[in-house]
C-alpha positions in Angstrom: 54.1 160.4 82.2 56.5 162.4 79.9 57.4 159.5 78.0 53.7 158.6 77.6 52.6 162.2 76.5 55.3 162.6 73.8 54.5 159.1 72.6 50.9 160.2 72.3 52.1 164.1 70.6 54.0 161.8 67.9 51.1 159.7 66.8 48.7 162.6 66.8 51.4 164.1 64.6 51.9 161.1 62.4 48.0 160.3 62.2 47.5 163.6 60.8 50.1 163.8 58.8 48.8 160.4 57.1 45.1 162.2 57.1 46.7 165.3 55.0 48.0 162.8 52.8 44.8 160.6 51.7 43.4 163.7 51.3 45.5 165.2 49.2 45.4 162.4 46.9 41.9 162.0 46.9 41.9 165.3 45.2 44.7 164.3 43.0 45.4 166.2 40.8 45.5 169.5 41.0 47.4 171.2 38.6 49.4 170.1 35.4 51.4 166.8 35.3 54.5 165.5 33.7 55.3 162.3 31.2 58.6 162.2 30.7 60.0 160.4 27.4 63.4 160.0 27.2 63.7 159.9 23.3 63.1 162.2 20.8 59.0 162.9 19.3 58.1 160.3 16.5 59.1 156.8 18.1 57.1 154.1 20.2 57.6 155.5 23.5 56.3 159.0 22.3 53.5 157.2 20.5 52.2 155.7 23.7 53.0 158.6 25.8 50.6 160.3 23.9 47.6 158.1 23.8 48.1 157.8 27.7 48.4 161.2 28.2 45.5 161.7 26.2 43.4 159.5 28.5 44.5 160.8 31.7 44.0 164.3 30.9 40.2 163.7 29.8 39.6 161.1 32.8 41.3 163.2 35.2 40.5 166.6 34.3 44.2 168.2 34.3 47.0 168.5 31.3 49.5 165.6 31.5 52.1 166.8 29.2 54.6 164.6 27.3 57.7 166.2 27.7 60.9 164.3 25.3 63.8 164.6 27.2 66.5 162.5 25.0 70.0 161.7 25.0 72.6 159.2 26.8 70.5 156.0 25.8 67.3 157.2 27.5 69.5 157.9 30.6 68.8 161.8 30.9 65.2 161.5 31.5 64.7 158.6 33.5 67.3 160.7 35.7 65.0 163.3 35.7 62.5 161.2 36.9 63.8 159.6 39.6 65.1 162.6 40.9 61.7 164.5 41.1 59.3 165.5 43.9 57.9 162.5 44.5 54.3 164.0 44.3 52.7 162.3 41.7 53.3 165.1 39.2 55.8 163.6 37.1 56.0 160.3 35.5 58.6 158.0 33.4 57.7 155.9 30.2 59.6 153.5 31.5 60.8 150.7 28.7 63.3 148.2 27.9 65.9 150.5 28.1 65.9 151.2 31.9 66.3 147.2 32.3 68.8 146.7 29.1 71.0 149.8 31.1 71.4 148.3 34.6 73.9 146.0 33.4 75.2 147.8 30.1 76.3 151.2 31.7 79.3 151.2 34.2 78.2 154.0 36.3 74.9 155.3 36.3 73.8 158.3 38.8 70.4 155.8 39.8 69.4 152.3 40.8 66.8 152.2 38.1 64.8 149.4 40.6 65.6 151.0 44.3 64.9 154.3 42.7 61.6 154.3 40.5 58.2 153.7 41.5 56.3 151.0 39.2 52.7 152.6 38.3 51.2 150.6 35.6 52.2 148.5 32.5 50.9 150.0 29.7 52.1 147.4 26.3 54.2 144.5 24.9 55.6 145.1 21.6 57.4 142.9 18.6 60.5 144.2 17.3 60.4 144.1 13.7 63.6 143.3 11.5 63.0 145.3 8.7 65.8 146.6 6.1 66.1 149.3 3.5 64.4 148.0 0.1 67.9 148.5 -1.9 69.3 145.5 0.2 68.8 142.5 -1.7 67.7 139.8 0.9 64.1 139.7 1.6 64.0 136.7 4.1 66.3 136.3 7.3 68.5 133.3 5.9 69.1 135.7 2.5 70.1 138.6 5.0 72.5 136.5 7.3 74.1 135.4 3.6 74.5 138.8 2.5 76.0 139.8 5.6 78.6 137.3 5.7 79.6 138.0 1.6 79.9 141.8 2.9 81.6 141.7 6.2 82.0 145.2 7.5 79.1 146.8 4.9 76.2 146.3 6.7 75.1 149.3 9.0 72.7 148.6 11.9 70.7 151.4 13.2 69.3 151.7 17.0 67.6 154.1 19.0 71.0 154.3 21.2 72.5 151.8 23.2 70.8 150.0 25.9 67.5 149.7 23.8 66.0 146.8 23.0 66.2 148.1 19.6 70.0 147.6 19.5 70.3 144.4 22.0 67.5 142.5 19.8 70.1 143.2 16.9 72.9 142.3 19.6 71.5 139.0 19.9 70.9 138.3 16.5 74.9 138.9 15.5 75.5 136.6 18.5 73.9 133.7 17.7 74.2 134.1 14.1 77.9 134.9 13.9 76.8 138.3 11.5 79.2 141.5 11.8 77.4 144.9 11.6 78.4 148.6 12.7 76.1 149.5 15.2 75.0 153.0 14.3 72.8 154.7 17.9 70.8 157.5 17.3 68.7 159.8 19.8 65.7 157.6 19.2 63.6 155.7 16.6 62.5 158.7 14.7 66.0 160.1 13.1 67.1 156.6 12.9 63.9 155.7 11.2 64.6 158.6 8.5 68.4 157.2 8.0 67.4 154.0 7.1 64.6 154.9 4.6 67.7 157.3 3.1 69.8 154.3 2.7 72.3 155.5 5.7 71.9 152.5 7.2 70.9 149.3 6.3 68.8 147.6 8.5 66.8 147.9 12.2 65.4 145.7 14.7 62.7 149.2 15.5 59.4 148.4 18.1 56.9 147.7 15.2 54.8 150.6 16.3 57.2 153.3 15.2 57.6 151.6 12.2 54.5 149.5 10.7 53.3 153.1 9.0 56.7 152.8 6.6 56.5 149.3 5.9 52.4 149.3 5.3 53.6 152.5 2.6 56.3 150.1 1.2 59.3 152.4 2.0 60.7 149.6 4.7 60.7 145.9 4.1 59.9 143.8 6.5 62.2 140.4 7.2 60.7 139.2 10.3 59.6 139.7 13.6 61.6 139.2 17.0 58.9 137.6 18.9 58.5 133.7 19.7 54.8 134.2 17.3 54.2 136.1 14.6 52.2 139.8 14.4 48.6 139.8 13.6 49.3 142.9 11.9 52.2 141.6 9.8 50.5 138.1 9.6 53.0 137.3 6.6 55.5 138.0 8.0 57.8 134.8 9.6 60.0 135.4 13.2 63.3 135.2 13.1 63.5 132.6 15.4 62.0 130.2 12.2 65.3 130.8 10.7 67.7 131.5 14.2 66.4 128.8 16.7 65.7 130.2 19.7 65.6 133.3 18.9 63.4 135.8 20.8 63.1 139.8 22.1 60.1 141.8 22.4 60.4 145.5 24.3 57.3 146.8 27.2 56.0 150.1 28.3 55.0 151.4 30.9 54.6 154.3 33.8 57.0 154.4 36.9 57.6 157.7 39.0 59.9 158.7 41.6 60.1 156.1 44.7 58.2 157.4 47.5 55.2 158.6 45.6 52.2 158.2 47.5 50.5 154.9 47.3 47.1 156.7 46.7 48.1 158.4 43.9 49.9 155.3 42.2 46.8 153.7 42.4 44.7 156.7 40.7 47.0 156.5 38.3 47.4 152.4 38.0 43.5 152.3 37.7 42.8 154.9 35.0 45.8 153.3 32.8 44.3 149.7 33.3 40.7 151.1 32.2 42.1 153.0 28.8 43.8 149.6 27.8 39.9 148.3 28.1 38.6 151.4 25.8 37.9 149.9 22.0 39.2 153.0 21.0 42.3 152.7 22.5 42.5 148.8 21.8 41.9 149.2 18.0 44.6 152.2 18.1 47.1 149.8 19.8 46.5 146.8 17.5 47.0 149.1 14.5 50.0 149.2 15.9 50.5 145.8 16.8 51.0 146.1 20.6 49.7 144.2 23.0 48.0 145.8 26.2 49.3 144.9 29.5 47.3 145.7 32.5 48.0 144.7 36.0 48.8 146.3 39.5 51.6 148.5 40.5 53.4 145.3 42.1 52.5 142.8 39.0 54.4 146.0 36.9 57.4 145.6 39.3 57.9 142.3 39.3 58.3 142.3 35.3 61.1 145.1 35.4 62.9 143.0 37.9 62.3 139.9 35.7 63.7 141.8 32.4 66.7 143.3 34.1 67.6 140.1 34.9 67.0 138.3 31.4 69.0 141.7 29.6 71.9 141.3 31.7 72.6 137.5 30.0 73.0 139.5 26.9 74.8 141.8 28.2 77.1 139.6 29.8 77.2 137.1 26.9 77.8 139.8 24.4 80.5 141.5 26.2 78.9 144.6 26.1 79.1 147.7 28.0 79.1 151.7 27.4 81.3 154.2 29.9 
């Protein structure tokens, strides 16, 4: 009779416990949330970060803040992250990087996939390769020519290691056998300022941080690193026409610490999915020549999982790795 009265105590307990919860997130939120961009103001991920946060805030009638937490190749604030409350109060642009870093960094203090929460996919981007207009080439076959006639010359800028800013460049010296310095800054943004001063020499940048320079002529534009080329840089040829095989895009998205409740990922989840739907927000993002990527929670998981895996081949091929 004990036995059966404490069995019943616990799941009173636990049903109410589950009640506080739904209700709670039905009247998420409450108060001001976080959204966490580990880079510096200026590039992609604080672009996006921006027009999401934008969104949320008007749909869902609190401040989400976009907080730039840089530093240790977008380590720091994914840290951050996964180490929050898991309340649904703070959130990760989660990009690339997190997958590019599983398998480039020895020791990291998180499990990027055990540890974050997926919430929604927010964009697919091209890369573009794009170079300083003092360098000579102005087509991909020119560029791996003057490469090769300048061994040890040619700069490379990234937003730090682990982006797919520096792999896509990665896999371009692989499979074309070109030497550069890599050169990792704190993000897109001072990099992007370097390389229009002639610091460096050339960038494989996400085209949104970038397609404002090259439409004001002060970046030129090789090619892009997807398998098709960019409506908004119709002219522009892949680099895979001249490197066969060639391909690399980078994503975006929302993920926030695991355990967050499943109602409020879904709040969340559906109010993203609806602003990549807005023709405001659509005709901001094509400007900008990303391509909107709406899905569940789960279909957002599954592609993290899918690009660790496909960044670790380059990883591994490239003998790369950062202490």
């Amino acid at each position: 009779m004990k036995l059966r009265f404490i069995s019943r105590l616990l799941l009173g307990v636990c049903v109410s416990l589950f009640a506080v919860a739904s209700a709670r997130a039905l009247d998420y939120p409450t108060h001001p949330a976080r959204i966490i961009v580990a880079y510096p103001p200026g590039g992609a991920t604080d672009i996006l970060a921006r027009l999401i946060a934008n969104w949320l805030s008007d749909k869902l009638h609190q401040q989400f803040i976009v907080e730039n937490k840089p530093g240790a190749g977008n380590n720091i604030g994914t840290d951050l992250v996964v180490k929050s409350k898991p309340d649904g109060y703070t959130f990760l642009v989660v990009n690339s990087a997190n997958t590019i870093n599983a398998s480039l960094y020895k020791k990291l203090p998180f499990d990027f996939i055990r540890d974050i929460a997926p919430v929604a996919g927010i964009v697919r981007v091209p890369n573009v390769m794009e170079v300083n207009p003092s360098v000579p080439a102005k087509t991909v076959a020119e560029f791996i020519a003057y490469a090769k006639a300048n061994p040890g010359k040619i700069n490379m800028a990234s937003s730090g290691n682990g982006t797919s800013i520096h792999l896509s460049g990665e896999l371009f010296m692989m499979m074309t056998g070109v030497k550069m310095t890599h050169v990792p800054y704190k993000g897109s943004a001072p990099a992007l300022i370097d390389l229009m001063g002639g610091q460096v020499q050339v960038m494989f940048d996400n085209l949104p941080a970038s397609i404002g320079h090259i439409r004001a002529g002060k970046l030129r534009p090789l090619a892009v690193t997807t398998a098709t080329r960019s409506p908004e840089l119709p002219d522009t040829p892949t680099v895979g026409d001249t490197v066969q095989g060639y391909e690399a895009s980078a994503f975006f998205g929302l993920g926030a610490a695991k355990g967050t409740p499943k109602e409020i990922v879904e709040i969340v989840n559906e109010q993203v999915n609806a602003a990549l739907k807005d023709p405001t927000i659509l005709k901001r993002l094509q400007d900008l020549g990303a391509i909107p990527m709406p899905g569940t929670p789960e279909e957002f998981g599954k592609l993290i999982v899918d690009e660790t895996k496909k960044w670790a081949k380059v990883v591994h091929a490239a003998h790369l790795s950062v202490q």
